[in-house]
C-alpha positions in Angstrom: -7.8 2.3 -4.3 -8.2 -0.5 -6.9 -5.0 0.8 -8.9 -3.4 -0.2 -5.3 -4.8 -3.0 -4.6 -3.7 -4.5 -7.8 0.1 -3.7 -7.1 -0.6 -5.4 -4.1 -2.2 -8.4 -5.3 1.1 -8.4 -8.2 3.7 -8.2 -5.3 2.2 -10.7 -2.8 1.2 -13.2 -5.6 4.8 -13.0 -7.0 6.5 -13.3 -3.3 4.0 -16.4 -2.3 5.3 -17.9 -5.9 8.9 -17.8 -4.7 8.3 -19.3 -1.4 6.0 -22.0 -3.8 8.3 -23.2 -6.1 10.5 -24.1 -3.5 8.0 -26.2 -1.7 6.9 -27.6 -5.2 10.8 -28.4 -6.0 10.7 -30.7 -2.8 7.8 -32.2 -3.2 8.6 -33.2 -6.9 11.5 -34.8 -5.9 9.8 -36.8 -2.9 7.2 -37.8 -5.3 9.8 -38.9 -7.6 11.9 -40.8 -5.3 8.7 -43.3 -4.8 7.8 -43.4 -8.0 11.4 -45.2 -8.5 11.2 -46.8 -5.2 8.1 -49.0 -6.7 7.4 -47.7 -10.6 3.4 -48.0 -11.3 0.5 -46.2 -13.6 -0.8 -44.1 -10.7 2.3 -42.7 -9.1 3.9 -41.8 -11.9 1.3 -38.5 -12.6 1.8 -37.2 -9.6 5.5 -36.3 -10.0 4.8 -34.9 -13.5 1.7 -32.6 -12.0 4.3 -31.7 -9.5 6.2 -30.3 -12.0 3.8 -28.9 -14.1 3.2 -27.0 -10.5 6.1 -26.4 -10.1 7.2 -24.6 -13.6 4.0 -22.6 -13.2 5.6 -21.2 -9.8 8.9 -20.3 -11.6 6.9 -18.4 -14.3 4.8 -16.4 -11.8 7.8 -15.8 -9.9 9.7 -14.8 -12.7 7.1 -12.2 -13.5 6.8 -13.4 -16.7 3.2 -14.6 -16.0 1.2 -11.9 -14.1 -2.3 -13.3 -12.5 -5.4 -12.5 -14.4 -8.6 -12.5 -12.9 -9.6 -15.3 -16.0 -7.0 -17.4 -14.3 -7.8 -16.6 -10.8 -11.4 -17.4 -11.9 -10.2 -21.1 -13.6 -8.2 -21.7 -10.5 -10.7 -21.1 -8.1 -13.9 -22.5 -9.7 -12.2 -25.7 -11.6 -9.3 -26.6 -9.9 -9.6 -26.2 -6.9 -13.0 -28.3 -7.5 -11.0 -30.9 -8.8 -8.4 -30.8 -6.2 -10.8 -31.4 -3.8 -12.1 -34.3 -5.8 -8.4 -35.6 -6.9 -7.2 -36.3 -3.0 -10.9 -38.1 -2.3 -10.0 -41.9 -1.5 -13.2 -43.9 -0.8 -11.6 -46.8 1.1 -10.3 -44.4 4.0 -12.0 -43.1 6.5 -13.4 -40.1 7.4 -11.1 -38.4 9.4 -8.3 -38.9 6.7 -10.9 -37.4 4.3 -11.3 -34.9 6.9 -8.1 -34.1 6.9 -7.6 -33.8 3.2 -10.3 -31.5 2.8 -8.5 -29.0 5.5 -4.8 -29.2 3.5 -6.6 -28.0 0.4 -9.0 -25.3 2.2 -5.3 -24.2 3.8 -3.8 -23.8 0.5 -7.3 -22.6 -0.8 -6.9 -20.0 2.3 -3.3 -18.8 1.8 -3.7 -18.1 -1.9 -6.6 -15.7 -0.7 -4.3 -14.1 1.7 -2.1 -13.5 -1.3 -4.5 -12.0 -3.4 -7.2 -10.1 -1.8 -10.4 -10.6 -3.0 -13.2 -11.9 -1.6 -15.7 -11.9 -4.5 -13.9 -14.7 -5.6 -12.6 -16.0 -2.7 -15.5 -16.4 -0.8 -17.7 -18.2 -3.8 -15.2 -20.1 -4.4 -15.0 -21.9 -0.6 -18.8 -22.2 -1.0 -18.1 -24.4 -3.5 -15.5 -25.8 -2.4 -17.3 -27.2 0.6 -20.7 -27.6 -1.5 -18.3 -30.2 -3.4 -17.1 -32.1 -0.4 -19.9 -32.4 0.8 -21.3 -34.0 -2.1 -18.0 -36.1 -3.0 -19.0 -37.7 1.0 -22.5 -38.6 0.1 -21.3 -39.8 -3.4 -19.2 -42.2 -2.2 -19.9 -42.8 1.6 -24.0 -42.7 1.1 -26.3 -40.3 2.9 -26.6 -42.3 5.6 -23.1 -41.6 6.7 -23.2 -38.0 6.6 -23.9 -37.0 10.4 -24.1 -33.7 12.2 -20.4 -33.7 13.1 -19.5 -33.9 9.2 -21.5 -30.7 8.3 -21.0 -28.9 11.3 -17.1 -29.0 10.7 -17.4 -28.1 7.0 -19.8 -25.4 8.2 -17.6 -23.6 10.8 -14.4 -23.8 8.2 -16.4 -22.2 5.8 -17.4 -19.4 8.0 -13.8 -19.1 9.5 -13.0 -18.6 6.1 -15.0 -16.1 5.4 -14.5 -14.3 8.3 -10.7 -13.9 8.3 -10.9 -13.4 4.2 -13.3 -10.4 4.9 -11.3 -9.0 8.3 -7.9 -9.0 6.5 -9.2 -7.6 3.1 -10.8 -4.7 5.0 -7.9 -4.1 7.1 -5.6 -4.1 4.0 -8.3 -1.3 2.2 -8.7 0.4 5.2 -4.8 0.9 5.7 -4.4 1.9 1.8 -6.9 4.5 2.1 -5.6 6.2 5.1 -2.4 6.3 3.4 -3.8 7.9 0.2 -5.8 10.5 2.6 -2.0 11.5 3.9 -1.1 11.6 0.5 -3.5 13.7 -0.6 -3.2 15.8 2.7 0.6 16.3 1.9 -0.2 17.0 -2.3 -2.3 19.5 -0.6 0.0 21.4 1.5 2.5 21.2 -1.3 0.2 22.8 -3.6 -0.8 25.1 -1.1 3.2 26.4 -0.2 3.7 26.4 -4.0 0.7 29.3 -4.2 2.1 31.2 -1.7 5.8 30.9 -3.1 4.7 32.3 -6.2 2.5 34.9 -4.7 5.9 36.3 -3.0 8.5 38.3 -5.1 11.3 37.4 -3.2 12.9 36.6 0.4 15.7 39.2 2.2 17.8 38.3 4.6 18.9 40.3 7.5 21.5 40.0 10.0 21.7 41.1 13.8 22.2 44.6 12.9 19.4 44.6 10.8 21.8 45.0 8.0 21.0 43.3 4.4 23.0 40.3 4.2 23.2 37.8 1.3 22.0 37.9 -2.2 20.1 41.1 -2.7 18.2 40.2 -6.4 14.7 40.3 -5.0 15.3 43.6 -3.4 17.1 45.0 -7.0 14.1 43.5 -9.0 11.1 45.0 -6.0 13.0 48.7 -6.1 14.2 48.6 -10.1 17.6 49.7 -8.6 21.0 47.9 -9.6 22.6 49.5 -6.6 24.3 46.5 -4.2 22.1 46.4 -1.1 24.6 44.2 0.8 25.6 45.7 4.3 23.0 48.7 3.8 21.0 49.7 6.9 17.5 48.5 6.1 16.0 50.9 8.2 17.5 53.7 5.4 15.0 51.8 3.0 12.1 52.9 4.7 10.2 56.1 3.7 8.8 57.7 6.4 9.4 57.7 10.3 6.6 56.1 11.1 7.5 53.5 9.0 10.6 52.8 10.9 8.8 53.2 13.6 6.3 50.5 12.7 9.0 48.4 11.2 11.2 48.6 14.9 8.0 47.5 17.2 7.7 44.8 14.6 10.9 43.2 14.9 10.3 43.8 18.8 7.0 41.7 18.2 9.0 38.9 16.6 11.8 38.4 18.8 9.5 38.3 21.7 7.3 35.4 20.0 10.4 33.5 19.1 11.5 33.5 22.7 7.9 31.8 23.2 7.9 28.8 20.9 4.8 27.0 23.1 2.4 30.2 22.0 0.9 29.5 18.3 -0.3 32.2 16.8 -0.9 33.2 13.6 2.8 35.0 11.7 2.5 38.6 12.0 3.0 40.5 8.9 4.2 44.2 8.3 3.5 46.5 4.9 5.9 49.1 4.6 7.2 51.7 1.8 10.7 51.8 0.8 12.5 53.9 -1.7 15.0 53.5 -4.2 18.1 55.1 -4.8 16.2 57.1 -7.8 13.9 58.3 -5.5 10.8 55.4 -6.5 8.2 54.3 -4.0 7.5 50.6 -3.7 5.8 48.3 -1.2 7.3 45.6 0.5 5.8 43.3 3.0 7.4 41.6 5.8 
């Protein structure tokens, strides 16, 4: 299950990098074109972080940089602290601060869809909130923070949790069914194999109840050369009774094929044949 969940984690993660570069690539070059529109100290690092961003995206989509748990744990535990902390402006209001905490807990959020694990997901929003909420009082003073503040960075932390959980429990939950069929069908495989090797051969007969096709199996069953092809099979058998048997038997079968509804357990039939030199040997049917 873990094996799997790893591909998984490799092929979303590299999929959500292409559709990120992309996005990064635009936003670079919006951030760029303002930076030349009016040229200062604190615009110009945001177009280089963009693109710091950005080249990260190429390399994870590239596969030539694979995510690490170390590097999940760095990006969830430090940056995205920092991120929350980097987008904080203490001369607007609250609702823009609002806001900027939701854009980061959305890209917070969609790299957890993307990667599947909550025991480092779900710390990590803790913290993430635990942060805003301090970065509020910081700068606002405890005085400002009312009910409405804490009750909105409650319920998106428990939203968070709750879909994280729901979605990484559907995705385990589907994987495992499928390695049950898997299992089921290795099982079935394993089990026809045994009874393939348990049978000497297979003999084919036609409406006439003549031998038809290749006749090895029978060959190697009565150690006789002799070319079976077109040969009665009913001059195989021993005994009379054994024909007998042997007719009611193909009666028996014809009748349940007419019937395919009935299931029923495939009837079998042990007769003794003999060989052109006169040997005895047993052949079931």
């Amino acid at each position: 299950m873990e094996e799997q969940m790893w591909e998984l984690r490799a092929v979303n993660f590299r999929y959500g990098a292409m559709v990120l570069c992309h996005l990064d690539l635009l936003c670079a070059l919006v951030l760029v074109w303002q930076f030349l529109q009016s040229p200062c100290v604190s615009l110009a690092f945001l177009p280089v972080g963009s693109m710091c961003t950005y080249s990260l995206s190429i390399c994870f989509a590239s596969g030539r940089l694979a995510p690490s748990r170390k590097f999940l744990l760095f990006a969830n535990f430090v940056l995205v602290p920092l991120a929350s902390l980097g987008v904080w402006n203490p001369e607007e209001h609250k609702d823009a601060a609002g806001l900027q905490f939701s854009l980061v807990a959305v890209g917070h959020m969609t790299a957890a869809v993307l990667y599947l694990d909550i025991t480092i997901y779900v710390p990590s929003a803790v913290l993430h909130t635990l942060v805003s909420i301090a970065t509020f009082i910081y700068f606002r003073g405890s005085s400002q923070l009312n009910s409405a503040v804490v009750f909105c960075h409650v319920v998106q932390l428990l939203m968070r949790i709750m879909v994280l959980s729901l979605i990484e429990m559907a995705v385990r939950s589907y994987l495992g069914s499928n390695q049950k069929l898997e299992e089921a069908h290795c099982m079935i495989a394993g089990f026809q194999q045994i009874l393939k090797g348990m049978c000497d051969g297979s003999l084919l007969l036609d409406e006439q109840l003549r031998v038809h096709g290749p006749t090895s199996s029978l060959q190697q069953l009565l150690m006789d050369r002799k070319d079976f092809a077109g040969i009665d099979f009913e001059s195989l058998i021993m005994d009379a009774q054994g024909r007998e048997q042997f007719a009611a038997f193909i009666q028996a079968s014809c009748a349940a094929a007419g019937e395919p509804a009935a299931m029923s357990a495939p009837s079998c039939l042990r007769l003794a044949l003999k060989s052109g030199s006169g040997g005895i040997a047993a052949f079931s049917s």
